[in-house]
Backbone as ProteinMPNN parsed JSONL, in Angstrom:
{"seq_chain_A": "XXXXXXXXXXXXXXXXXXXXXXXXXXXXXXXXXXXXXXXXXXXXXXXXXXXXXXXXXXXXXXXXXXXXXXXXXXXXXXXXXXXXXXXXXXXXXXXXXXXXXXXXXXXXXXXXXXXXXXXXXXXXXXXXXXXXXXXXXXXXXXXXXXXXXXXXXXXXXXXXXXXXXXXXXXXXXXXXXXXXXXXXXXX", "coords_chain_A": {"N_chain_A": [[121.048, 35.3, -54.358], [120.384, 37.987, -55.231], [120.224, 37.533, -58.13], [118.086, 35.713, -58.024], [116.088, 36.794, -57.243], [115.716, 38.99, -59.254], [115.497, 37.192, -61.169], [112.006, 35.419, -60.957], [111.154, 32.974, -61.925], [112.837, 31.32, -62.345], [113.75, 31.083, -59.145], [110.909, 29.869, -58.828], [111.052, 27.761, -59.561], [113.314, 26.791, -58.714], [112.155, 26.105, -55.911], [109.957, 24.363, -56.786], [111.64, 22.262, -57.266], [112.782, 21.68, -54.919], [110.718, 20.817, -53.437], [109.735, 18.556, -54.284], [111.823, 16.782, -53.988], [112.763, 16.965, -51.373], [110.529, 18.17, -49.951], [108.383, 19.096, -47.2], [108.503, 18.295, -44.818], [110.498, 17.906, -43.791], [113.864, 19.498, -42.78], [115.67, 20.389, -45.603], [118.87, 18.624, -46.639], [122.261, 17.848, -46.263], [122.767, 15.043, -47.546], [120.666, 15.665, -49.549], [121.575, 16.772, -51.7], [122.522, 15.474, -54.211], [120.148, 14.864, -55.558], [119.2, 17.413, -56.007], [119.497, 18.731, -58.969], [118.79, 21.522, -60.189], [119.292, 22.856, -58.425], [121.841, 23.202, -57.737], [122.987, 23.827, -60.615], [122.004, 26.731, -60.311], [123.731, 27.685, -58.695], [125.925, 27.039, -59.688], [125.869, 28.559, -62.286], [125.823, 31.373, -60.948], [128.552, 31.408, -60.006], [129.711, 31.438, -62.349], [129.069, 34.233, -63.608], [129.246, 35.544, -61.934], [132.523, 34.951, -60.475], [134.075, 34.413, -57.234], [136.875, 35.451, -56.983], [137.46, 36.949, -59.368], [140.504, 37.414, -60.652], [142.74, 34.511, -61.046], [144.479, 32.898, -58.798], [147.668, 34.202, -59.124], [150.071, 32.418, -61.56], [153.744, 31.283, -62.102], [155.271, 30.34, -65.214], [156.897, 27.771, -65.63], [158.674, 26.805, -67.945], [159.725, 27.798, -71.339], [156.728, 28.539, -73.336], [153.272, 28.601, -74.984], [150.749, 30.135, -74.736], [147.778, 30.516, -75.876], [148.02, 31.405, -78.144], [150.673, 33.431, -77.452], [153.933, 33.746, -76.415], [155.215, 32.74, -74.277], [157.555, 33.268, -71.53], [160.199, 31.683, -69.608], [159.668, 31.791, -66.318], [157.551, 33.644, -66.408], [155.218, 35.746, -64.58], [151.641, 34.456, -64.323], [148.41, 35.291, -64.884], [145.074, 34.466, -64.79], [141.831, 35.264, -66.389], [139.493, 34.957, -64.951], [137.071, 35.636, -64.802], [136.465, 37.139, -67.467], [136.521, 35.452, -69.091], [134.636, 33.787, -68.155], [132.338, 34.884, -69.211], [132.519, 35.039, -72.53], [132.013, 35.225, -75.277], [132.343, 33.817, -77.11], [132.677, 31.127, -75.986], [130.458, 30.56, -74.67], [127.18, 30.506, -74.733], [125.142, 33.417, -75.278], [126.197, 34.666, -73.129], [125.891, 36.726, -70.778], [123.546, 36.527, -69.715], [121.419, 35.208, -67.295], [121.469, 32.088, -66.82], [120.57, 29.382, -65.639], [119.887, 26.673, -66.336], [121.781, 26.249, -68.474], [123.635, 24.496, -67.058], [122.379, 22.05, -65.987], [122.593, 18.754, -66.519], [125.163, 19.219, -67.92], [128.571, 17.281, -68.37], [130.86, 17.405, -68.598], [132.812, 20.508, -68.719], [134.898, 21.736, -69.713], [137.838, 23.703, -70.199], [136.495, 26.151, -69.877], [135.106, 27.202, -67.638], [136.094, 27.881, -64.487], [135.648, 28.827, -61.826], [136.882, 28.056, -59.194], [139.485, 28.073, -60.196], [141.61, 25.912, -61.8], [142.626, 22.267, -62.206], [145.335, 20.421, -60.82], [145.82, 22.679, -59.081], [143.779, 24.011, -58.827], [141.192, 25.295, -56.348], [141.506, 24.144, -52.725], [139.012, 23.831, -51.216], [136.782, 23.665, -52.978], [135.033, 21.249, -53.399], [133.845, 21.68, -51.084], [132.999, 24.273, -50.414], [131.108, 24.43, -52.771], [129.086, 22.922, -51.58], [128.357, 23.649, -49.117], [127.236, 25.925, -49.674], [125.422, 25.43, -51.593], [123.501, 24.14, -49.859], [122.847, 26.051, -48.44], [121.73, 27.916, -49.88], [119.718, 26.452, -50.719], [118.279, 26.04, -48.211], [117.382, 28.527, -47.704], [115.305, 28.69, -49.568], [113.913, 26.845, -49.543], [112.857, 27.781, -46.966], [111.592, 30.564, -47.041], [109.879, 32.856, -48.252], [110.36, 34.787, -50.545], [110.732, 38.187, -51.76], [111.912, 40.747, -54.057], [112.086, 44.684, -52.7], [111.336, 46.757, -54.165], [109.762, 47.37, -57.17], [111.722, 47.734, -59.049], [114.502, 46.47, -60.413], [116.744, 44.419, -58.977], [120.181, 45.622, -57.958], [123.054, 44.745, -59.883], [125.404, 45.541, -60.378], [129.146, 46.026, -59.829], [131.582, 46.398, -57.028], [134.394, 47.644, -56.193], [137.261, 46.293, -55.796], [139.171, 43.0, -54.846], [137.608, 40.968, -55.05], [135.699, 41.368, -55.712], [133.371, 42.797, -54.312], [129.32, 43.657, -54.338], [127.999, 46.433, -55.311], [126.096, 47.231, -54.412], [124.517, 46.707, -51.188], [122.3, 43.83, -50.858], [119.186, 43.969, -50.709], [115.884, 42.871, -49.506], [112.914, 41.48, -49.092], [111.538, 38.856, -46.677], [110.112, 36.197, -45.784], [108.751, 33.888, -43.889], [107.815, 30.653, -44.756], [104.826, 29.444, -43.959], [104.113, 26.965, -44.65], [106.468, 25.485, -43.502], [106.417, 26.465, -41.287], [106.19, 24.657, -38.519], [108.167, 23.384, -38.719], [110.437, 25.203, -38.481], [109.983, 26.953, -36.033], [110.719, 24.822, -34.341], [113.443, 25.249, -34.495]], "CA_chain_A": [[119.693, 35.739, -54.077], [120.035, 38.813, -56.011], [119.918, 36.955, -59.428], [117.18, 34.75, -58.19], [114.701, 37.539, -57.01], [115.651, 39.365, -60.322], [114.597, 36.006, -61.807], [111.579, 34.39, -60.147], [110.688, 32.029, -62.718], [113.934, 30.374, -61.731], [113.375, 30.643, -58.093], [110.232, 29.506, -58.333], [111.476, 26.267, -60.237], [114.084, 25.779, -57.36], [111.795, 26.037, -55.159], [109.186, 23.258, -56.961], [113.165, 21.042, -57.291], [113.316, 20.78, -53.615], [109.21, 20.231, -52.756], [109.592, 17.572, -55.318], [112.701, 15.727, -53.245], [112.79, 17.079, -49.845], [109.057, 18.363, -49.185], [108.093, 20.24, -46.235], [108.274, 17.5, -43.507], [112.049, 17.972, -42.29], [114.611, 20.248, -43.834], [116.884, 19.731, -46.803], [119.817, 18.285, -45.827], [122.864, 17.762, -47.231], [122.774, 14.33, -48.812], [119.393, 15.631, -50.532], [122.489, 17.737, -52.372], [122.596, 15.11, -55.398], [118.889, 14.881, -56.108], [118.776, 19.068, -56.158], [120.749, 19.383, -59.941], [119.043, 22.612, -60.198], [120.166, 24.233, -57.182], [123.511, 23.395, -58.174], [123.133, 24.589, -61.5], [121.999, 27.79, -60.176], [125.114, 27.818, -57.828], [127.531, 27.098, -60.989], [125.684, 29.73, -62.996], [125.903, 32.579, -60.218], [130.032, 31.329, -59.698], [129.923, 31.839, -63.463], [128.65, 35.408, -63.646], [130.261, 37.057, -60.694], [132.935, 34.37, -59.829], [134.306, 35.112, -55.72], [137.992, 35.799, -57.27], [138.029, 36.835, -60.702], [141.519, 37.054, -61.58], [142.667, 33.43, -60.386], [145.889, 32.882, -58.188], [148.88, 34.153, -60.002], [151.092, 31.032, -61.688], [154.62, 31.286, -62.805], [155.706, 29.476, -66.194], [158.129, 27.036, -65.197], [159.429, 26.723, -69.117], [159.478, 28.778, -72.093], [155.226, 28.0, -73.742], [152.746, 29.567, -76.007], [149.359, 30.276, -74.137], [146.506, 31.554, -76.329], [148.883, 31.963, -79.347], [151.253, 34.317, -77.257], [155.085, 33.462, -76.477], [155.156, 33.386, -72.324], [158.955, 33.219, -71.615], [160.33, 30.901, -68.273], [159.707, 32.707, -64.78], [156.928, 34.773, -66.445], [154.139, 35.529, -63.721], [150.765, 34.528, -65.802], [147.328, 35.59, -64.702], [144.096, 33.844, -65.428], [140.957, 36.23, -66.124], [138.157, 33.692, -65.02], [135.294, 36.937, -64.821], [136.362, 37.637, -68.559], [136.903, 33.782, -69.417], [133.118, 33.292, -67.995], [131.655, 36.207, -70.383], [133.165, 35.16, -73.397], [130.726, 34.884, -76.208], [133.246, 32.597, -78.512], [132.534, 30.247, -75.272], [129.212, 30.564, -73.938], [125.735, 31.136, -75.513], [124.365, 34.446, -74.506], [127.23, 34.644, -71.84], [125.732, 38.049, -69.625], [122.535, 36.077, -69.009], [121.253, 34.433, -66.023], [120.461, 30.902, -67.557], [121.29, 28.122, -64.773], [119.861, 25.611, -67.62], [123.054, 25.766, -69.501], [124.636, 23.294, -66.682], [122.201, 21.053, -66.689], [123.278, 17.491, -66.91], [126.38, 19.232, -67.972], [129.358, 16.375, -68.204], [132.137, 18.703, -68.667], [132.581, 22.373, -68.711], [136.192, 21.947, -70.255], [138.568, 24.75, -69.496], [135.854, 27.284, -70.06], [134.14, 26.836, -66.293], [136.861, 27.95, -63.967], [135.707, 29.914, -60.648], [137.893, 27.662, -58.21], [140.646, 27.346, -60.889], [141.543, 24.019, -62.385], [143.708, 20.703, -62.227], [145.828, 20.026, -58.973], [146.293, 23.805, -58.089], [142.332, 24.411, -57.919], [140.943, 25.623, -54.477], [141.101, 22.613, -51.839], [137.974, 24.092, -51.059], [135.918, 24.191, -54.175], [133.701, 20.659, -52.907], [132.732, 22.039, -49.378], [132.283, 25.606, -50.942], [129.383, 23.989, -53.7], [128.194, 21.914, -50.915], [127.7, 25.25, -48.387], [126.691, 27.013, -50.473], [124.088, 24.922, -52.332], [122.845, 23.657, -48.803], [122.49, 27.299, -47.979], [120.586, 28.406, -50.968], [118.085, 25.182, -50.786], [117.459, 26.455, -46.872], [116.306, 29.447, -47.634], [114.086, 28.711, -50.507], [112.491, 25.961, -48.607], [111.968, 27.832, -45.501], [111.176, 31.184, -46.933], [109.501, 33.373, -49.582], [111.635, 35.991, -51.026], [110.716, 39.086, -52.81], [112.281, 42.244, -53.882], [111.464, 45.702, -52.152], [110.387, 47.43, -54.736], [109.417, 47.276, -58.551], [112.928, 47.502, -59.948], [115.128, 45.011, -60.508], [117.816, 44.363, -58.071], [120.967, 46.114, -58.679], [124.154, 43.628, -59.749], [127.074, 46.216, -60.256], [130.384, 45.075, -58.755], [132.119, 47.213, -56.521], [135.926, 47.835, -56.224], [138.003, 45.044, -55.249], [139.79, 41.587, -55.933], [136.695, 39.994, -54.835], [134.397, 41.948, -56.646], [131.596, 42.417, -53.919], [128.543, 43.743, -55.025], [128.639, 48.116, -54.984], [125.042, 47.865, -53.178], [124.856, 45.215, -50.544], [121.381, 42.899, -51.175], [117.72, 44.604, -49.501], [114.962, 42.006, -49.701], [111.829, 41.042, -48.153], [111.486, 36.979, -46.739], [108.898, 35.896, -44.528], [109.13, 32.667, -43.369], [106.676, 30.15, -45.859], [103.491, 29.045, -43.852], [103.609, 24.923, -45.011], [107.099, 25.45, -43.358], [106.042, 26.957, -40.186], [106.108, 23.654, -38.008], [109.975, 23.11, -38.717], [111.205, 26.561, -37.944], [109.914, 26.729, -34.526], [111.086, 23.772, -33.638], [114.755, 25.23, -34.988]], "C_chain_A": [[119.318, 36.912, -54.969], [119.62, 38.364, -57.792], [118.516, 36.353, -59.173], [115.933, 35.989, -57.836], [114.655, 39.164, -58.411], [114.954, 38.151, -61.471], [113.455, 34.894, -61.522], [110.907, 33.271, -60.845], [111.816, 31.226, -61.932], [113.957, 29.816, -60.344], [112.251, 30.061, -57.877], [110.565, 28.018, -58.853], [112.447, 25.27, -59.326], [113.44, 25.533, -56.698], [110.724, 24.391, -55.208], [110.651, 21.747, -56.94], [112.934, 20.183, -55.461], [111.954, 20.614, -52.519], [109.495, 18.855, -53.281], [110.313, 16.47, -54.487], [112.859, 16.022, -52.213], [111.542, 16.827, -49.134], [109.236, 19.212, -48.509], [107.533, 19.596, -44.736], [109.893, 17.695, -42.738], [112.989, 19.094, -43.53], [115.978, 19.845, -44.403], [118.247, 19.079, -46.143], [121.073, 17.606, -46.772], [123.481, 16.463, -48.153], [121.495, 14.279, -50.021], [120.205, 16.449, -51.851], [122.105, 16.818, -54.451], [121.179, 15.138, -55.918], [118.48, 16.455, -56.235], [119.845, 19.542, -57.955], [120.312, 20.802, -60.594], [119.492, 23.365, -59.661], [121.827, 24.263, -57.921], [124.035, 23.811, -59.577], [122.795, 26.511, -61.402], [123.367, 28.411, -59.398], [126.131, 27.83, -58.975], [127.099, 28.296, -61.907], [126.34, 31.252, -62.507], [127.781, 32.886, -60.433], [130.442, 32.265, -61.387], [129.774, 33.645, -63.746], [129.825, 36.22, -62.723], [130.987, 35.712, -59.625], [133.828, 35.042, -58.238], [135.987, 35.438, -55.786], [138.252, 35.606, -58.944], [139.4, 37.064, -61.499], [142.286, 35.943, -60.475], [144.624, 33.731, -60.043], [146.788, 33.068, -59.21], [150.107, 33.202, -60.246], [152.511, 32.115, -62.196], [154.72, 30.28, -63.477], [157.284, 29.055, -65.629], [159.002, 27.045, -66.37], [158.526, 27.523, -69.876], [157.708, 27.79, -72.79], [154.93, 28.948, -74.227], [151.491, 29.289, -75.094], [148.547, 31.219, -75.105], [147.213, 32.043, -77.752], [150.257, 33.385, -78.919], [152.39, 33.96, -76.358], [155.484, 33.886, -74.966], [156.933, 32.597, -72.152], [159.336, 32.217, -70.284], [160.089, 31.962, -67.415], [158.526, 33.789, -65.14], [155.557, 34.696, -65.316], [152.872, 35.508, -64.853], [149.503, 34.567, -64.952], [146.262, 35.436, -65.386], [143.303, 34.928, -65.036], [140.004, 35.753, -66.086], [136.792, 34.879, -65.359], [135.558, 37.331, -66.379], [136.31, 36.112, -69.597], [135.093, 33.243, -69.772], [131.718, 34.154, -68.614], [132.011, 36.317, -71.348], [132.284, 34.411, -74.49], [131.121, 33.647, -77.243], [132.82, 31.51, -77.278], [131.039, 29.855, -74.606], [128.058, 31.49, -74.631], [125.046, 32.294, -75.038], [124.815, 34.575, -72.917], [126.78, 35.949, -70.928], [124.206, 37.707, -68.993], [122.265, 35.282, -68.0], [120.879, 33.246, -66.736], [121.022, 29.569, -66.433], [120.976, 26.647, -65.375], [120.924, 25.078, -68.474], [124.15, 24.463, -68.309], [123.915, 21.957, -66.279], [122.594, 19.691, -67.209], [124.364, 17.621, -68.111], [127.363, 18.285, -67.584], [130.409, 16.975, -68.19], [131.791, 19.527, -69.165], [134.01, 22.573, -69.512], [136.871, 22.911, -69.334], [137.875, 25.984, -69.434], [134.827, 27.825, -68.493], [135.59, 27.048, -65.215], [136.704, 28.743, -62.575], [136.628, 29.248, -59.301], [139.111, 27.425, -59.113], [140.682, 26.079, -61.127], [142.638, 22.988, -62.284], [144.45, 20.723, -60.776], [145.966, 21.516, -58.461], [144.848, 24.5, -57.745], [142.013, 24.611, -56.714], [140.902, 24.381, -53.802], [139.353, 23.103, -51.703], [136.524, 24.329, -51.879], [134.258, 23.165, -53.992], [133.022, 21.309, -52.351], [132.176, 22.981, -49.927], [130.999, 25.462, -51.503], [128.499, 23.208, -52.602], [127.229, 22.867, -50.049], [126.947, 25.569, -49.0], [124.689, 26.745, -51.22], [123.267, 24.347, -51.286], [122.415, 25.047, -48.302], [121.14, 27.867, -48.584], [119.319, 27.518, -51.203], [117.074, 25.645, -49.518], [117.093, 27.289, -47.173], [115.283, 29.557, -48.537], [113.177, 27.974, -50.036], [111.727, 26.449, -47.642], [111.473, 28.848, -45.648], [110.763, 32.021, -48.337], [110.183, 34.707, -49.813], [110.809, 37.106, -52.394], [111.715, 40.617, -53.146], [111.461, 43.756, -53.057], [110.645, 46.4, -52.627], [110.14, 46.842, -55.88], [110.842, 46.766, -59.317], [113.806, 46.705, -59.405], [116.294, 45.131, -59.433], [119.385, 44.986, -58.532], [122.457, 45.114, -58.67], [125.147, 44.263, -59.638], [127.71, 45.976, -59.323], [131.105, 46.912, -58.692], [133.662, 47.081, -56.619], [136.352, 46.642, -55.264], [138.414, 44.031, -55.426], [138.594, 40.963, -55.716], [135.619, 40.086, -55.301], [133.13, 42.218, -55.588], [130.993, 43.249, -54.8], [128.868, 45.327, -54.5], [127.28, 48.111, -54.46], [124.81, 46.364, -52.584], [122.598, 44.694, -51.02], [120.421, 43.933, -50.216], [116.738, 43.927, -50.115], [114.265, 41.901, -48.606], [112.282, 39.57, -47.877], [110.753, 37.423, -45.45], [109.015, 34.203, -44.248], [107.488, 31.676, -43.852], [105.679, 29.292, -44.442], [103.554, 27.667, -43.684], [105.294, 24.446, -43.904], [107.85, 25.608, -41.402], [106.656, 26.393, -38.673], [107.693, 23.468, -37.777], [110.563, 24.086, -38.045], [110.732, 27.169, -36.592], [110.658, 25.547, -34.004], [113.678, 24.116, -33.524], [115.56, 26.109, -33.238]], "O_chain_A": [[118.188, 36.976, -55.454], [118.771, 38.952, -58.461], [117.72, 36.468, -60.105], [114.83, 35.826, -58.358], [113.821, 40.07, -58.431], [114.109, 38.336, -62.347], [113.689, 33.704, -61.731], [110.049, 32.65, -60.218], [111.544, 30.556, -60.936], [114.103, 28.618, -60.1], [112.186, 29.564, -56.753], [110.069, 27.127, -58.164], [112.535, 24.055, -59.149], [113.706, 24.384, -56.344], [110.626, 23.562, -54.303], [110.472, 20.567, -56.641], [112.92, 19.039, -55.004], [111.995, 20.389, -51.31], [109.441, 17.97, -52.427], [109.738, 15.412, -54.233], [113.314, 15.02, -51.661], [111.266, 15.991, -48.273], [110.016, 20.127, -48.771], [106.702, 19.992, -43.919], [110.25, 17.634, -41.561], [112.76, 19.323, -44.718], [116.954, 19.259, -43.935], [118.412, 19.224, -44.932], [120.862, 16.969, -47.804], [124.288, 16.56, -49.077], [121.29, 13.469, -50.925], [119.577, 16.726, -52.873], [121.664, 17.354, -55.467], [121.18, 15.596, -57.061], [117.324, 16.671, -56.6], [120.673, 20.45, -58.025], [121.085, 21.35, -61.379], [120.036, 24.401, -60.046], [122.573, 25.114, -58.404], [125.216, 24.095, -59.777], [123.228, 27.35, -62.191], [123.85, 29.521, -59.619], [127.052, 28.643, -59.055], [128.006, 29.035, -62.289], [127.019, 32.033, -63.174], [128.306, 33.936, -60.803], [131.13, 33.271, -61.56], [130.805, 34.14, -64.201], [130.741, 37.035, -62.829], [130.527, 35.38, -58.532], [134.164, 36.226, -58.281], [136.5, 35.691, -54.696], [138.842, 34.736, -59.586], [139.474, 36.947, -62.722], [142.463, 36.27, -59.302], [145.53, 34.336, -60.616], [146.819, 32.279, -60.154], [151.018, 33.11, -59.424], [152.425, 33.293, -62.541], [154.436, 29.205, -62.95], [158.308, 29.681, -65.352], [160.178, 27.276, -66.09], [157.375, 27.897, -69.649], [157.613, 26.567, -72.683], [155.577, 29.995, -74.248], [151.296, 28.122, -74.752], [148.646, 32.446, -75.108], [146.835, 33.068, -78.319], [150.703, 34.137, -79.785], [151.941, 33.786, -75.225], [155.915, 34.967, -74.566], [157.281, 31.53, -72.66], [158.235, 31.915, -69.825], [160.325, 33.099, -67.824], [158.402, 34.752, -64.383], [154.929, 33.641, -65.234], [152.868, 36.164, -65.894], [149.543, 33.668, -64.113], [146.149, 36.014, -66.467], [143.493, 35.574, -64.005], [139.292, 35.891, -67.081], [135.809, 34.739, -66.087], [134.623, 38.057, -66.716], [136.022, 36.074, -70.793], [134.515, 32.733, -70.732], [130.509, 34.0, -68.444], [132.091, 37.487, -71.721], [131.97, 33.221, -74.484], [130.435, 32.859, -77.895], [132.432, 30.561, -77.96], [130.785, 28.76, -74.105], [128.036, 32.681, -74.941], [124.183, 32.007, -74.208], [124.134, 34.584, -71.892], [127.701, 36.172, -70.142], [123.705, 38.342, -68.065], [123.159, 34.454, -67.826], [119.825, 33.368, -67.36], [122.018, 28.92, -66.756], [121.601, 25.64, -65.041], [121.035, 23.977, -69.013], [125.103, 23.786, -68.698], [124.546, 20.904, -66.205], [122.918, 19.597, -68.392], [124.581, 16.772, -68.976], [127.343, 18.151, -66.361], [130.89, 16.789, -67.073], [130.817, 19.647, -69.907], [134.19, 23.707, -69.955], [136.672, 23.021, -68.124], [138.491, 26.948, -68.98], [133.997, 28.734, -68.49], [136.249, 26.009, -65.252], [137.719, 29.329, -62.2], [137.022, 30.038, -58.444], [139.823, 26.489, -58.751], [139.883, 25.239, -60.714], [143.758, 23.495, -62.349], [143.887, 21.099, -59.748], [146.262, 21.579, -57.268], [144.645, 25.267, -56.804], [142.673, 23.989, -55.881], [140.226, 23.494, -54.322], [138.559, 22.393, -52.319], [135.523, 24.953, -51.528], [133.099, 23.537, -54.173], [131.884, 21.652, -52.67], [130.959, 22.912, -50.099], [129.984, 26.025, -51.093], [127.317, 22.933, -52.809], [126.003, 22.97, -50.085], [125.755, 25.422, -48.731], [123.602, 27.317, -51.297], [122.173, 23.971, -51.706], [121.39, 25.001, -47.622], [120.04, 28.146, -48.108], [118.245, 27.816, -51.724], [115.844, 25.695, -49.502], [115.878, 27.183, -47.007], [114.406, 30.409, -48.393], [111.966, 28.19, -50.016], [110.594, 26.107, -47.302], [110.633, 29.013, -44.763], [111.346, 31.779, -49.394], [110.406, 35.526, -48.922], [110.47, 36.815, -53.541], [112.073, 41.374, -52.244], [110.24, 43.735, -52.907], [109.578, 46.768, -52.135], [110.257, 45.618, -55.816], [111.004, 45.733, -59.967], [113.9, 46.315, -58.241], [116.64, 46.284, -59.174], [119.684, 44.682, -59.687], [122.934, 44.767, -57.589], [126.0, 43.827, -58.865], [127.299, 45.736, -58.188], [131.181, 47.896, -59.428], [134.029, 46.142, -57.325], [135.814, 46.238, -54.233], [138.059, 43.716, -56.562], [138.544, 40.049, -56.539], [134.715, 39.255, -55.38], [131.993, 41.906, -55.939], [131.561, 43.667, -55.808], [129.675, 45.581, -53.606], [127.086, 49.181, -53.884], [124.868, 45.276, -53.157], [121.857, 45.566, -51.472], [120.83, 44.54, -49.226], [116.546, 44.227, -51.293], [114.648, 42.104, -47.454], [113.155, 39.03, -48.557], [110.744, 38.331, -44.618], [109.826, 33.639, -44.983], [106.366, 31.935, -43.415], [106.288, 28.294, -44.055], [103.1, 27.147, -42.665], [105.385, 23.275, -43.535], [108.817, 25.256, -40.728], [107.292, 27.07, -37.865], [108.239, 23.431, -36.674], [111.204, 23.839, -37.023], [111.459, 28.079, -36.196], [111.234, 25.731, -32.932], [114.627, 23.589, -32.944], [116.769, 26.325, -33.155]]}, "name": "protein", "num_of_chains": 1, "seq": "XXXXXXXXXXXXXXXXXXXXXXXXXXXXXXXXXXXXXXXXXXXXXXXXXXXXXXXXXXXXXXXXXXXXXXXXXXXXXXXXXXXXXXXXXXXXXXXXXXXXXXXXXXXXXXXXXXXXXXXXXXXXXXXXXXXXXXXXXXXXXXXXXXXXXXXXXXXXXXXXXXXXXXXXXXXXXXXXXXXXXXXXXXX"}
């Protein structure tokens, strides 16, 4: 939410995504999930930016290997840096920007797209998570209008911790949209 009410061109584009295939007769729901591929590009963007565990579960090297051009020995513990991985300009076009366009009838992301980690040791949880998540973020754009408090932009700085929260928690307006009214009583 903080990206999107720093960006309301974007929110307002999600918002025309899920008039376009839901409407404003019943609310989103989660097989309207595949016909929303912006929401879920805004959801893979956000993961991208400020993924919810940026340095990814610590592996051990089972045998001696070269990772990245650098000589990792057997038993060495090896630590992936997905938040430096997903800001890496040799990988991503104007990598510190909000652009949820770049995924986009995206077909693969390669190894460069990593916020649940990758191949069989990835999160079990990485579907449900995009599914939540992107069913979350569709409900509240459908059901409500979102602005910032004041003039200036929302503040993103990450606070101390493995999880990175945010160092000021979110303060926003939402009012509950008008055409929407009808549903949310009934909730």
């Amino acid at each position: 939410m903080s990206l999107l009410l720093n960006h309301p061109n974007v929110l307002q584009k999600a918002r025309n995504e899920v008039e376009e295939h839901v409407g404003q007769e019943r609310l989103v729901q989660e097989t309207d999930l595949p016909n929303l591929p912006y929401i879920q590009s805004i959801v893979n963007e956000t993961l991208r930016l400020f993924p919810a565990a940026p340095l990814l579960v610590p592996h051990e090297s089972s045998e001696d290997c070269t990772i990245g051009g650098f000589e990792v020995a057997r038993g060495t513990i090896v630590l992936v840096n997905a938040w430096a991985i997903h800001r890496d300009p040799t990988l991503w076009e104007d990598p510190l920007s909000f652009k949820p366009e770049r995924f986009m009838n995206l077909r693969n992301t390669g190894y460069w797209y990593m916020p649940f980690g990758m191949g069989r040791r990835q999160c079990p949880g990485y579907g449900l998570a995009n599914r939540v998540v992107g069913l979350a973020l569709a409900s509240l754009i459908q059901c409500f209008e979102w602005e910032r408090v004041g003039e200036e932009l929302v503040g993103l700085s990450e606070g101390k911790g493995l999880t990175m929260p945010k160092d000021e928690p979110l303060v926003a307006m939402c009012k509950a949209r008008q055409e929407m009214s009808h549903l949310l009583m009934d909730l």
